[in-house]
C-alpha positions in Angstrom: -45.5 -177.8 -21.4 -43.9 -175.9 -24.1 -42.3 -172.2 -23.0 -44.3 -169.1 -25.5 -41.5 -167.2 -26.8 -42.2 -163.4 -25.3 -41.4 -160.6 -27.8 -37.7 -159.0 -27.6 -39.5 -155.5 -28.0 -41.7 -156.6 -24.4 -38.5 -157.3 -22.9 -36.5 -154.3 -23.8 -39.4 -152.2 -22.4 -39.5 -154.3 -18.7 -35.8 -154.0 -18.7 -36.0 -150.2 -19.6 -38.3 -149.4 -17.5 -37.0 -150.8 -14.1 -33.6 -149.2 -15.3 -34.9 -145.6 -15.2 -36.7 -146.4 -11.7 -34.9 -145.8 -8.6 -32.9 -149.4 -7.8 -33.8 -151.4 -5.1 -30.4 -152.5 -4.9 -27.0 -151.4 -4.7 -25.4 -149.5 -7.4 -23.3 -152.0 -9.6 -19.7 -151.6 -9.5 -18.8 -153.8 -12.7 -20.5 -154.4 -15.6 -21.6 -158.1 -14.4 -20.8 -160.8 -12.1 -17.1 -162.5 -12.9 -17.5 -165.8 -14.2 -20.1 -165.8 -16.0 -20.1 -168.1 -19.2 -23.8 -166.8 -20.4 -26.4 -164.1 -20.4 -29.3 -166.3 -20.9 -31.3 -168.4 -18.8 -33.1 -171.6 -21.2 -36.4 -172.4 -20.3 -37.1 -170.5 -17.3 -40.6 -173.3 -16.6 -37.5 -175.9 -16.7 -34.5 -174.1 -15.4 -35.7 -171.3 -13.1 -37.4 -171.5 -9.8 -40.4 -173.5 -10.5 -43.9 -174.0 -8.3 -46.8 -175.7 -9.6 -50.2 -176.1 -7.2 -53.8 -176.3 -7.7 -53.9 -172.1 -9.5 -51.4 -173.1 -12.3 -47.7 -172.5 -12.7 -45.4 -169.9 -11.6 -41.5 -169.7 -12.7 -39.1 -167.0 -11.3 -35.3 -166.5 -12.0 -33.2 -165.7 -9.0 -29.3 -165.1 -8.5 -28.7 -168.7 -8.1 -30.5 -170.2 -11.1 -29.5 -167.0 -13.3 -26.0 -165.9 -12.3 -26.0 -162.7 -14.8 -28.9 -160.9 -12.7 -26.1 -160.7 -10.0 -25.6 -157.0 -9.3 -28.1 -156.1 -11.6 -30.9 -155.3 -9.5 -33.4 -157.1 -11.8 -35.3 -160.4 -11.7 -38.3 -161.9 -13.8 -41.4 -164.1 -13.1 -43.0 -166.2 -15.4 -47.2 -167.3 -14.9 -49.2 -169.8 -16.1 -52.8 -169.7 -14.7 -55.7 -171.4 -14.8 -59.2 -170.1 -15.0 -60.2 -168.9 -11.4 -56.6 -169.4 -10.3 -55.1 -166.7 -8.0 -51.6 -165.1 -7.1 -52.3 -164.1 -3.4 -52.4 -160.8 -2.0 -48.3 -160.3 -1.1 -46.1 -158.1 -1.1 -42.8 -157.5 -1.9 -40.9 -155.2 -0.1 -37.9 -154.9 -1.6 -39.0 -153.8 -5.3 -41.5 -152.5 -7.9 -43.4 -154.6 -10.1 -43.9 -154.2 -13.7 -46.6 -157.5 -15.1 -47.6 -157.6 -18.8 -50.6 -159.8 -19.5 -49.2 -161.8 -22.9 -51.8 -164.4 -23.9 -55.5 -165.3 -22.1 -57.0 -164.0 -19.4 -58.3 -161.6 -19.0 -56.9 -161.0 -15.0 -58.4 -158.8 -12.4 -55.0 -157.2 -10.7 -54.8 -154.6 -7.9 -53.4 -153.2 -5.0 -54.4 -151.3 -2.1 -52.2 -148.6 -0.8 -50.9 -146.9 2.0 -54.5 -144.5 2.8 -56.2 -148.1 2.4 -57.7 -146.5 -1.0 -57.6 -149.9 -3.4 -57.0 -149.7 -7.0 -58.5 -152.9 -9.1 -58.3 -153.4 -13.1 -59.0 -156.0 -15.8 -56.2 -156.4 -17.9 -56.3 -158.2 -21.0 -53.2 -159.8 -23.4 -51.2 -156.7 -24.1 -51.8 -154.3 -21.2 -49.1 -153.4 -18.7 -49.7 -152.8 -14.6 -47.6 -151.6 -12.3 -47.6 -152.3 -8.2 -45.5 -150.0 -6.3 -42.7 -151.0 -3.9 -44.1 -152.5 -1.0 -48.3 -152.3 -1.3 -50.4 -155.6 -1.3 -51.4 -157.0 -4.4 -53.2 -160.0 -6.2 -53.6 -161.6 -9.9 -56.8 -163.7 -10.1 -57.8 -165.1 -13.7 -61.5 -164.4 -14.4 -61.4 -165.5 -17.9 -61.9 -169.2 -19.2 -58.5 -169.7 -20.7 -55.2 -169.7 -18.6 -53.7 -166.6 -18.7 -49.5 -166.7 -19.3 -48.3 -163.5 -17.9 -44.8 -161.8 -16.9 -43.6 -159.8 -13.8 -40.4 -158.0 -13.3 -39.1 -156.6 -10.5 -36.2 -154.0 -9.6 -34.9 -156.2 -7.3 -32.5 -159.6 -7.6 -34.7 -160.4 -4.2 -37.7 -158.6 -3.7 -38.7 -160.6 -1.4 -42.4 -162.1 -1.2 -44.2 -161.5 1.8 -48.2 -163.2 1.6 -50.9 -161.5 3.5 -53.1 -164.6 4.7 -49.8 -166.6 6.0 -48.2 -164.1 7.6 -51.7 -162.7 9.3 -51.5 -166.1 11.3 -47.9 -165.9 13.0 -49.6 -163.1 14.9 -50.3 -163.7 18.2 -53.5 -165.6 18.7 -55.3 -162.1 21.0 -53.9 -159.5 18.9 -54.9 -161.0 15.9 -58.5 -161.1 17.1 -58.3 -157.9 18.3 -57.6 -156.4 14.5 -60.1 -158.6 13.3 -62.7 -158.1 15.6 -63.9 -161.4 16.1 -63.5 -164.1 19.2 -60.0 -166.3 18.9 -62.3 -169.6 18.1 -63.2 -167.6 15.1 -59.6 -166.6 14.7 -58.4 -170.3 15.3 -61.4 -171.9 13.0 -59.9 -169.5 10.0 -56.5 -170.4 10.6 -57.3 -174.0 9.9 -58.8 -172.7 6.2 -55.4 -170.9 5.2 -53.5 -172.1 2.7 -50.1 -173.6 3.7 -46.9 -171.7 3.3 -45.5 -171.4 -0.4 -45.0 -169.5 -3.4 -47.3 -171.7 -5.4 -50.9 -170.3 -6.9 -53.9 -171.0 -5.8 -57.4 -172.2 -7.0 -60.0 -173.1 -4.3 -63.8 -173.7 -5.0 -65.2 -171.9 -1.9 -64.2 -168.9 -3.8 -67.0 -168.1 -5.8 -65.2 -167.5 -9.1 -66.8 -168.9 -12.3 -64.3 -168.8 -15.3 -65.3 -166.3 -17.7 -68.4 -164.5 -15.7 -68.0 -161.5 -13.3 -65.1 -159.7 -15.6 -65.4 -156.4 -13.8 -63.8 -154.7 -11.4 -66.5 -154.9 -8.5 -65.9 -158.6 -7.4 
């Protein structure tokens, strides 16, 4: 599947943007990383950090695939999702996240934050989101085309924590304390939950129907 080339102006304003925020990382103390024989990663759905699963495609660079984010505090994620297909609620607790929607769509994004107060939007191709440091967030597609989107992050490793997975290491009785409900319930639900993995989703128990629903209150 071919890469869409993403406008330099786009880029300029992610990079800019995460420059002026407060770093999640360590000041630099050189300009870059020694050795490095290029500033560009080719193909990031080749060359980066590539998942595919049933919700489409997702492709992020990381220190070891893209040497010259190496003190530079920064890394990028590429998306390719189908209609219906969802980017779990996660976090990420070491960095901000700036997502432009460039083609399809439209997403419904959000996060919920520390007073529990959510905060839910449809974006369509051109709009810019931000989720702060740390607060659970989701992507779903509700359109009928894939959506191809972009993330960056203040972070070479931000770290990406997901809500359902991690719900589940918890101690079978505390866990059905906080959810109110019996552990068979708790131990029936765990055997729904989608395995471990950085890979988006699409299931059809979910309701979704591409392109119906576009609002905010689903």
């Amino acid at each position: 599947m071919k890469a869409s080339p993403v406008p330099i102006s786009l880029v300029l304003l992610f990079v800019t943007s995460l420059r002026f925020a407060n770093s999640a990382d360590p000041d630099p103390v050189r300009d870059f990383a020694t050795g490095l024989s290029t500033f560009t990663l080719r193909n990031i759905f080749k060359n980066g950090d590539v998942s595919s699963d049933t919700g489409g495609i997702r492709a992020a660079t990381n220190p070891q695939n893209f040497p010259a984010v190496q003190t530079q505090g920064l890394s990028v994620v590429r998306f390719k999702m189908v209609p219906c297909g969802s980017n779990l609620p996660h976090t990420h607790p070491r960095a901000a996240e700036v997502l432009s929607l460039l083609s399809g769509g439209p997403l419904q994004v959000g996060f919920v934050d520390t007073t529990g107060a959510s905060h839910i939007d449809i974006m369509y191709p051109g709009d810019v989101t931000v989720f702060p440091r740390g607060v659970l967030h989701f992507e779903l597609n509700v359109g009928s085309v894939e959506a191809e989107y972009l993330s960056a992050l203040n972070s070479e490793n931000p770290g990406t924590l997901t809500s359902s997975e991690a719900l589940f290491h918890i101690p079978l009785r505390a866990l059905a304390t906080s959810l109110n409900v019996d552990q068979k319930t708790v131990k029936s639900l765990n055997s729904t939950v989608h395995p471990y993995g950085p890979g988006l989703k699409k299931t059809a128990n979910s309701g979704c129907v591409p392109g119906r629903d576009i609002s905010t209150a689903f």
